[in-house]
matplotlib code that plots the C-alpha trace (Angstrom):
import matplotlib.pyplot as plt

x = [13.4, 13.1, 11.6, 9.0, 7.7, 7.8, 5.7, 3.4, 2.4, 2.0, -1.1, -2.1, -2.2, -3.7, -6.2, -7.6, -7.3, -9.6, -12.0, -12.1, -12.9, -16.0, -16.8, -17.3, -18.7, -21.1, -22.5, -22.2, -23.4, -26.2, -26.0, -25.4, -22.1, -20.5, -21.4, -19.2, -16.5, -16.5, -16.2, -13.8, -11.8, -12.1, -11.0, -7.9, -7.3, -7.7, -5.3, -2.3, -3.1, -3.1, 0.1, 1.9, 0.5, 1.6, 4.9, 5.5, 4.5, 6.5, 9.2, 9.1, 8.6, 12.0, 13.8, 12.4, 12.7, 16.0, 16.9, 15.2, 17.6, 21.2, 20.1, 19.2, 22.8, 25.0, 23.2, 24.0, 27.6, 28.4, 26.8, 26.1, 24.2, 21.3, 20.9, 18.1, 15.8, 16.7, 15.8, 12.0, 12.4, 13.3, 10.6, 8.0, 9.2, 9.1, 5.7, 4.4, 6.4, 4.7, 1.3, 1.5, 2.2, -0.9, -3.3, -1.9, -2.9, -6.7, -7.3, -5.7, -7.7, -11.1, -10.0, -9.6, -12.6, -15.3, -14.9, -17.8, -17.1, -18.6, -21.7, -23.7]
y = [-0.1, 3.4, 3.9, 1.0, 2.8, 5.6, 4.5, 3.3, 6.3, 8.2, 5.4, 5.8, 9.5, 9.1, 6.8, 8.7, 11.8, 10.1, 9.8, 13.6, 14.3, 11.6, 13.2, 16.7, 15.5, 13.8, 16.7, 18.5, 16.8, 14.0, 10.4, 8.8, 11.0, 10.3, 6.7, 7.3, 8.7, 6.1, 3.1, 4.8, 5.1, 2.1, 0.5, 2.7, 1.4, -2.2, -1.4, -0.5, -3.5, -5.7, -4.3, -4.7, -7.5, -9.8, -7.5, -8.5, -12.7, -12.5, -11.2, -13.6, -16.6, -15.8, -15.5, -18.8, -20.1, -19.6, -20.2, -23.8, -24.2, -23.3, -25.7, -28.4, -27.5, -27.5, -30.8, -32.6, -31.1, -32.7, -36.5, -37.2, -39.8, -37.8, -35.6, -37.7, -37.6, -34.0, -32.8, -34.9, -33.0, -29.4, -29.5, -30.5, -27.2, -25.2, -26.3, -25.0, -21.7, -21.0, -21.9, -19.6, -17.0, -17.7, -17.7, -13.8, -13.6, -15.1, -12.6, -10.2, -10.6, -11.0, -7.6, -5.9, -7.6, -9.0, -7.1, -7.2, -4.5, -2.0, 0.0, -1.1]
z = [15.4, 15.4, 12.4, 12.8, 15.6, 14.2, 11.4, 13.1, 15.1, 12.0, 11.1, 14.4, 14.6, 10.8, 12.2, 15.0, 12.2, 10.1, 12.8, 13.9, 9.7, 10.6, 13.0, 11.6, 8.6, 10.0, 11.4, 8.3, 5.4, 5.1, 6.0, 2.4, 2.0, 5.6, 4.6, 1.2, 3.4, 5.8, 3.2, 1.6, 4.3, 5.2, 1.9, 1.5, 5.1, 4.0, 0.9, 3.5, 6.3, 3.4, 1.5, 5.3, 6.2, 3.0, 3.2, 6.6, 5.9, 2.8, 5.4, 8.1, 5.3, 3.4, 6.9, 7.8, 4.5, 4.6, 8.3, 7.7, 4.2, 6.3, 8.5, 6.4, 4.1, 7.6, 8.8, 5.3, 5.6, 9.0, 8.6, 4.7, 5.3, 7.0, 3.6, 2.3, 5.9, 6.8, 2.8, 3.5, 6.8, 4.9, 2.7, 5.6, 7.3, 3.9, 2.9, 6.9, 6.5, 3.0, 4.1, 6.8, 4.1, 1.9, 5.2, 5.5, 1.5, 1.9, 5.1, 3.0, -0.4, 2.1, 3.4, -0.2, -1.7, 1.0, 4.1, 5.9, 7.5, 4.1, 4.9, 1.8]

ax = plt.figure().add_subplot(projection="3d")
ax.plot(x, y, z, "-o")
ax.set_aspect("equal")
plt.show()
């Protein structure tokens, strides 16, 4: 846990680092570069919330992936007869897991390649 937070005061310290560079370039240089700097800036952050974001979904799906499968194993273990509903049931739940995980990977891909957010 300690290490999660930690991690994530160093973006947040990068972030608000980022800003102050802005900042000073902006009064430095001309418009089109602070511009460059910004989108730039912006993509690279794009790259790690994406690379997090799908490492984290990827994360939580295999956990509940294979939560849902122990379940579904110890179910079919203690009444046989169940096996055939709870594996209809099992892939239901698997199939709702794993779209959650491609939803994180269009928001990711429309962060990488159309974010709106891209001073043109």
């Amino acid at each position: 846990m300690k290490k999660i937070l930690f991690l994530m005061a160093a973006f947040a310290a990068a972030a608000f680092g980022a800003e102050e560079v802005v900042a000073v370039v902006e009064t430095a240089v001309a418009a089109p570069v602070v511009a460059d700097v910004a989108n730039q800036t912006l993509k690279a952050y794009s790259m790690i919330a994406a690379g997090v974001g799908l490492g984290l979904a990827a994360l939580g799906g295999a956990i509940g992936m294979g939560n849902t499968a122990a379940a579904t194993i110890a179910g079919t273990a203690r009444n046989p007869g169940l096996g055939g509903k709870l594996m209809t049931t099992m892939f239901i739940a698997l199939a709702m897991i794993e779209a959650q995980v491609i939803y994180t990977l269009v928001i990711a891909l429309i962060a990488l390649y159309a974010n709106p957010y891209l001073v043109a």
